[in-house]
Steps between C-alpha positions, in 0.01 A plus 500: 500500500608580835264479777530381858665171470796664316581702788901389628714599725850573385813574706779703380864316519799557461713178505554387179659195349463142488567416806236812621276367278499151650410633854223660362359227314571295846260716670249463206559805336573597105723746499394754183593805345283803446534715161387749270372804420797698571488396837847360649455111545406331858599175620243365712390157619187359483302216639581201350145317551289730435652676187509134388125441466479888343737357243283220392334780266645639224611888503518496874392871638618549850381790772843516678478653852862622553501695794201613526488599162288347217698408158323343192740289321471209209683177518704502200766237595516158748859370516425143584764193587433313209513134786303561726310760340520725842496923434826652497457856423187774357567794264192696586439827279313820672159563310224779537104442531386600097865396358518291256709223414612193310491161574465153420180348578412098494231374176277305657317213259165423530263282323551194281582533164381219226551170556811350446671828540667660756635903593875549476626823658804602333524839697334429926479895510345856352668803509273739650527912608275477796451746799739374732220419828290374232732196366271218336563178657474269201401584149197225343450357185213266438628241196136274533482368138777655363607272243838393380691770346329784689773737637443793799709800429568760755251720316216207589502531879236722691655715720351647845429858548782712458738261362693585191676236313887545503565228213528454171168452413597233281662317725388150506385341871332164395440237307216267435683169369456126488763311758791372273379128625190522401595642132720183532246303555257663197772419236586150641118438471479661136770325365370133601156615339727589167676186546159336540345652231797399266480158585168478421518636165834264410269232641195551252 
């Protein structure tokens, strides 16, 4: 949702390249790209710091001031150096108050399912049509109890208001198993109480 802490100022550029790019980043800047909705793109730069700590949630909406003039727009790509993990480069698309949108957003597990099991995520996001200042942070799932064999389908998940699922509903999420080690350990222990039992009976 944007709000007061996603306000930014962005500065229009127009050097380009890597070696541009490397000044900018120098002066702790991102240098990003502006696009969509018919609009011609804009190369802008951003600060590095701050868009940084925006960036820590999914879905990013940012309130760019460029020039005096306000522009919504949703982070839909972070070019990162896969070292040192430092942002390279934002593809930022244009979106409208009301619009609404796709995206990705995180599962979230809560709870403790039964003992000696454990929650496997086989997909860490939900595909969800959302109003675009109105992006979900996380999506939750409470597994307490769930026993082994209990699956969470796409179809399972309570959405917030407004939200429309954009999935398969099918589509499987999670998994209540038992940890291959401990299954190990179940037919290690079963088989020495067969062996056991056999032994007794040849004994007698």
């Amino acid at each position: 949702m944007a709000d007061e802490s996603n306000k930014v100022v962005a500065e229009v550029r127009d050097s380009f390249g890597k070696g541009a790019a490397r000044k900018i980043r120098a002066k702790g800047k991102i240098p990003a790209v502006i696009y969509g909705h018919g609009t011609d793109p804009i190369h802008v730069t951003v600060p590095a710091h701050q868009v940084g700590l925006l960036l820590r949630k999914a879905n990013a909406v940012l309130d760019l001031d460029i020039d005096g003039t306000s522009q919504l727009t949703l982070v839909k790509d972070v070019q990162k150096d896969p070292v040192l993990q430092i942002i390279e480069h934002l593809d930022l698309i244009v979106i409208r108050r009301g619009e609404k949108v796709q995206v990705e957003v995180p599962v979230h597990v809560e709870g403790e399912s039964f003992s000696g099991t454990i929650a496997v995520l086989d997909i860490p996001t939900i595909k969800l049509e959302v109003e675009a200042t109105h992006i979900p942070e996380r999506i939750v799932i409470d597994v307490t109890d769930a026993e082994e064999g209990t699956q969470y389908h796409a179809k399972d998940f309570t959405l917030p208001a407004g939200a429309v699922l954009a999935e398969d509903e099918d589509l499987l999420i999670l998994n209540i198993v038992v940890p291959a080690a401990a299954r190990a350990d179940e037919e290690v222990a079963a088989e020495a109480a067969a062996a056991a039992g056999a032994a007794e009976e040849s004994a007698e």
